[in-house]
N, C-alpha and C positions, 0 to 999 in steps of 0.2 A: 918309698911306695910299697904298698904291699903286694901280696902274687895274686895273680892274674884269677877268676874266677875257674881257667883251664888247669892251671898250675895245682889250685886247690882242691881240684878234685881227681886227680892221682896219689890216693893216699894210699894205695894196695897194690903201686908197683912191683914187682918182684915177691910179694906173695901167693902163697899158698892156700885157696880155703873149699872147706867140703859145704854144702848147704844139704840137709837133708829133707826130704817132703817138697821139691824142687816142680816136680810136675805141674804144681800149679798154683796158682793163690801167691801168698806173702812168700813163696819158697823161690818159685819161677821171679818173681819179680826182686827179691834178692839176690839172685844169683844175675839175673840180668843188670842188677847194680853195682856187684862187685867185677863182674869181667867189665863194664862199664870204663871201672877203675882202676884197671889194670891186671886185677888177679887173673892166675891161673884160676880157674871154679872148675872141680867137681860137684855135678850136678847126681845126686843120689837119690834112689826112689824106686820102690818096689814097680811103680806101674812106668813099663818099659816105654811105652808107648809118648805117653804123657812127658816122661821124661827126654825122649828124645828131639820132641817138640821145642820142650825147654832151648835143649842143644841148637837146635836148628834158628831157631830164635839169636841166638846168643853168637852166630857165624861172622855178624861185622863186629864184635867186640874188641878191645883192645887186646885183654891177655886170650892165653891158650883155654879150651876147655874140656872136659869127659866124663860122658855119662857111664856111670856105673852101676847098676841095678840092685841093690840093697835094702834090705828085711832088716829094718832097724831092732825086733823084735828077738834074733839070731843074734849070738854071739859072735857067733864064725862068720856070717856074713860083715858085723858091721868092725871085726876084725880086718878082715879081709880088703875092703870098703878103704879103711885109712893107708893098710899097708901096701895098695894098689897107686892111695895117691901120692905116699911120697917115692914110690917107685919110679913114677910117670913126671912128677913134676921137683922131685929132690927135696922134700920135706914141708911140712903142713906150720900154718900159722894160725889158723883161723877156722873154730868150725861153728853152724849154726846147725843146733839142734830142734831141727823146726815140725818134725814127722809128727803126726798123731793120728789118733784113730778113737772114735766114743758112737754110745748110739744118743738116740734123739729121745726124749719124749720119756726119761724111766726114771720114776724117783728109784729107790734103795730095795723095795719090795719087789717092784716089777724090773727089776735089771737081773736078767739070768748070769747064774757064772759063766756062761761062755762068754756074753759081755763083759764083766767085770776086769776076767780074765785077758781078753782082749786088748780094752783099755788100756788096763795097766799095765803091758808089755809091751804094746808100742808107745804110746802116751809120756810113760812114767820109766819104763827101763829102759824103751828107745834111747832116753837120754841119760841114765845113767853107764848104758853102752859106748853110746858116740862120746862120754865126757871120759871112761877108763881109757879105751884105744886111744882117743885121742891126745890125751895131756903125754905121755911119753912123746909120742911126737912132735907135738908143737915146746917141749922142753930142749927134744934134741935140736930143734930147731934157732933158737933162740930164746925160745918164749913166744907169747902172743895172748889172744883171745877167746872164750866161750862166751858163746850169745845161744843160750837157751829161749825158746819160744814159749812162756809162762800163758798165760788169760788172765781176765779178769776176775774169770768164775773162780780163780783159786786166791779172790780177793774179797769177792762179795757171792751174796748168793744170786742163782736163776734158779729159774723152779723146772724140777724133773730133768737133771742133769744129773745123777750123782755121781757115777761111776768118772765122766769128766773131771767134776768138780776137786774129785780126790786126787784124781793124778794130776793134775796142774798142781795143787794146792804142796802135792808133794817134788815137783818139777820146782817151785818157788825155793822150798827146804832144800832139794838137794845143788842149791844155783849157791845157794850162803854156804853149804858146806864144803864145795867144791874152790870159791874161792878165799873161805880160809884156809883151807888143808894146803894150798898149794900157789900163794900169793909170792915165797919168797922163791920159789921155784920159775918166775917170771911170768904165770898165767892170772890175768883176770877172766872172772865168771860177773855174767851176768845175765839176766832176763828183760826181754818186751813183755807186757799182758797186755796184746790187743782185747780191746773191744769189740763189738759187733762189727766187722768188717766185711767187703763185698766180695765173696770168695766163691768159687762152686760146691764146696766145701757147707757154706751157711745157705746155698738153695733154697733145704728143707725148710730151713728157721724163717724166710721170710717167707716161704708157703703157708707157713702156722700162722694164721691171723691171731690169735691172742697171744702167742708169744711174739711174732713180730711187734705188734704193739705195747707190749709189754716194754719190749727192748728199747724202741727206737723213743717213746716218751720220755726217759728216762737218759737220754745225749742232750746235754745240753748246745751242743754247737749244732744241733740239727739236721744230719746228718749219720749214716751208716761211714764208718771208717772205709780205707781204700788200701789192696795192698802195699802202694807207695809210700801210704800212711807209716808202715810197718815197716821197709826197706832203709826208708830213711835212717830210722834210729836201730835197726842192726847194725847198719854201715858206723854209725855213730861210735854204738860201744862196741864194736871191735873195733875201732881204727884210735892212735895214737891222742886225737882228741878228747878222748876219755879216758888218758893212761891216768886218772886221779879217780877214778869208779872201777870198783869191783864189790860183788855180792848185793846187787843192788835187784829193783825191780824197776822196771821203767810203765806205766803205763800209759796206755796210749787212747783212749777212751773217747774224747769228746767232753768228758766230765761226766759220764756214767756214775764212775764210784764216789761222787761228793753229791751226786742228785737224792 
């Protein structure tokens, strides 16, 4: 017989993993999946508040948990960030690079560099931060998993995104170059591109009536995605069940990008 549907779902005993952008949306709901599962979770994320919520959240979980307050945009912060969790928890397996930041409503002309700017430091270096600190660690560790948080929009286009659309687009590039630089080194990389998902996050997008409808015609299963949606398959390709994928992109859509 095979294991138990309880059995099958402690796949992150004795693990280590960071979630970053935890405060809320597809962050908070991964991180409530993985301590779910056993892991230890660091819950990361500039907004202290939000994050601790998370925490609080996360009190009957099976493994340990700790919020730690992190500017994925800093160096020294998301330094700091990883070498607090394998201090706390004796070394890291697994992190999700989920943090972003874009504005709403700007094609390429109307996005000021202080946005551009923005974006693509939490967005796009966020994750090329959490992916340097982190792969020493999860090397000394054993090896393990990056699960970067991609979009669609760095798949297909939306209108009046641009400054997003680039740093996803380059969050996808740098998810392949991550796990071929460092596959035999025991790390797989890979990406989710959620779709339209129901975040606080996309508020604004579905206050947009022609963008909301713009988006939601265009899902074929009818539907706005759900963080759950999204949890699923982080849990997915970090855990041992997809030790045959790396530098992949997974999307998650509804059928968005074949409409």
């Amino acid at each position: 017989m095979g294991s138990s549907p309880v059995d099958a779902r402690r796949r992150f005993e004795d693990k280590v993993v960071i979630v970053t952008g935890a405060s809320s949306g597809i962050g908070r709901e991964t991180a409530r999946r993985f301590a779910a599962e056993g892991a230890a979770v660091v819950v990361a994320d500039l907004d202290e508040s939000g994050g601790r919520k998370t925490l609080e959240m996360l009190k009957e979980s099976e493994g340990p948990t700790r919020f730690i307050r992190t500017d994925v945009s800093d160096p020294g912060s998301v330094e700091s960030m990883v070498a607090e969790a394998v201090e706390i928890f004796g070394g890291l397996h697994v992190i999700h690079n989920n943090a972003y930041w874009a504005p709403l409503n700007r094609n390429v002309v109307e996005t000021s560099q202080e946005e551009w700017d923005q974006t693509i430091a939490v967005t796009l270096t966020g994750v090329f931060l959490g992916c340097k600190f982190a792969i020493p660690a999860i090397i000394a560790s054993g090896g393990g998993s990056i699960v970067n948080t991609g979009s669609t929009a760095g798949v297909v286009v939306s209108p009046r995104f641009a400054a997003y659309m680039a740093a996803k687009g380059g969050v996808l590039s740098l998810t392949r170059a991550v796990a071929f630089d460092f596959a035999e080194q025991g790390i797989r990389c890979n990406a989710i591109c959620p779709g339209l998902t129901r975040t606080p996050a996309t508020e604004p997008v579905m206050a947009d009536e022609d963008r909301r409808n713009f988006s939601l015609q265009r899902i074929l299963l009818g539907r706005m995605g759900e963080p759950a949606d999204m949890a699923a398959a982080v849990l997915f390709l970090a855990s041992e069940e997809a030790s045959f994928m790396t530098g992949q992109m997974m999307i998650i859509d509804g059928g968005r990008t074949i409409a």
